[in-house]
C-alpha positions, 0 to 999 in steps of 0.5 A: 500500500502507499508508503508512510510518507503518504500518510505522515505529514504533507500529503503527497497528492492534493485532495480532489476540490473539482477545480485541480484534476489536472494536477491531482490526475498527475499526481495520483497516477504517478502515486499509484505507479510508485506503490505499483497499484496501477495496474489494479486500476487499468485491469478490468478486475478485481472489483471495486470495494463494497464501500467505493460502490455505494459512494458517488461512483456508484454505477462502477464495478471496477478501479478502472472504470472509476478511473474513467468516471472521475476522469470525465467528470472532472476534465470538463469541469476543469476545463470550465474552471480553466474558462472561466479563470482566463476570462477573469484575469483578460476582463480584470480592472482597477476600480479603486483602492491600494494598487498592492491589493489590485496586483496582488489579487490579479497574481492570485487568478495567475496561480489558481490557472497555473494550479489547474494546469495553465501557465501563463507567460510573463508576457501575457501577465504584463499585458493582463496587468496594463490592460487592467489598469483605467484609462488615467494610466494611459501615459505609464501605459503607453510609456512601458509598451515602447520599452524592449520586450526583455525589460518588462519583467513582472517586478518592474511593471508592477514597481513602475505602476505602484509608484504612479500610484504613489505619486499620485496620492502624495500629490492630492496631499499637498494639493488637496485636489480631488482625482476625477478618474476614479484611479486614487483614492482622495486624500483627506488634508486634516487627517492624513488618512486616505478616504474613498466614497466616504469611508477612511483608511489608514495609509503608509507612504512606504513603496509596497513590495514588489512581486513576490519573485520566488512565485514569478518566473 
């Protein structure tokens, strides 16, 4: 049966949610290889336990055909899920608020898609990233298209967009002047706290930290 390093600690394949098949089929088949099981799943017998046939996969009478009824089931899912990802991050948009937490929840549908078995290029992340961006960063945006392809690296994009970001804030609180593009929140001169529609939030003027390197290639 498989190994304790199976059981004990960190398991070894990911627990099935529907939306990472394609990374749990991997995984789980080379599982089975390594504790040479899988040929009990590919054969047509022996049968399936008692307590698998009265589970979900009801209607299968043998490991294969398990196999074959999650395999079906969840590749479309998958491919659903892998649909729907991409049309979130290509349709994604600034609406407001820190730019850090913008960036940050577009990197995060970039590592659900590549959870689900979906590398996205870097290329393709900046294009995502600038696209997001309203129409008030048209300069920074046009700015870093004439830029050569090598230079524009995730850390720098997301370094020059979260210092515009920064100078813009920095110059409503001298000026006291309202942003009319919905890019910034308005700064509020007597407290020194950011407000948005009425409500209030704490800001430090430190740079946000760039994107995290160890998960960007």
């Amino acid at each position: 049966m498989a190994s304790e390093s199976a059981v004990v600690g960190q398991p070894l394949v990911p627990l099935l949610d529907g939306g990472n098949y394609e990374v749990w089929k991997v995984k789980m088949r080379g599982l089975l290889m390594k504790e040479d099981l899988w040929n009990v799943t590919v054969q047509p017998k022996p049968e399936l336990l008692e307590m698998i046939r009265q589970s979900l996969l009801l209607g299968a009478k043998t490991a294969w055909e398990a196999w074959l009824t999650l395999q079906r089931q969840h590749e479309r899912s998958s491919y659903g899920s892998r649909l729907f990802l991409r049309r979130k991050l290509y349709s994604f948009r600034y609406n407001g608020g820190p730019m850090q937490a913008h960036i940050t929840a577009m990197l995060q549908i970039v590592e659900q898609l590549r959870g689900a078995g979906v590398e996205i290029s870097v290329g393709d992340q900046v294009a995502a990233l600038l696209n997001s961006l309203p129409e008030s960063y048209s300069g920074l945006v046009i700015a870093l298209e004439g830029r050569n392809e090598t230079e524009l690296t995730l850390d720098y994009v997301c370094g020059r967009i979260q210092d515009e970001y920064i100078r813009r804030i920095e110059n409503r609180k001298m000026t006291g002047t309202r942003s009319n593009d919905g890019a910034v929140a308005l700064y509020s001169s007597n407290s020194g706290e950011l407000s948005n529609d009425g409500e209030q939030d704490e800001v430090s003027f430190q740079r946000p930290a760039p994107c995290d390197r160890s998960e960007r290639k």
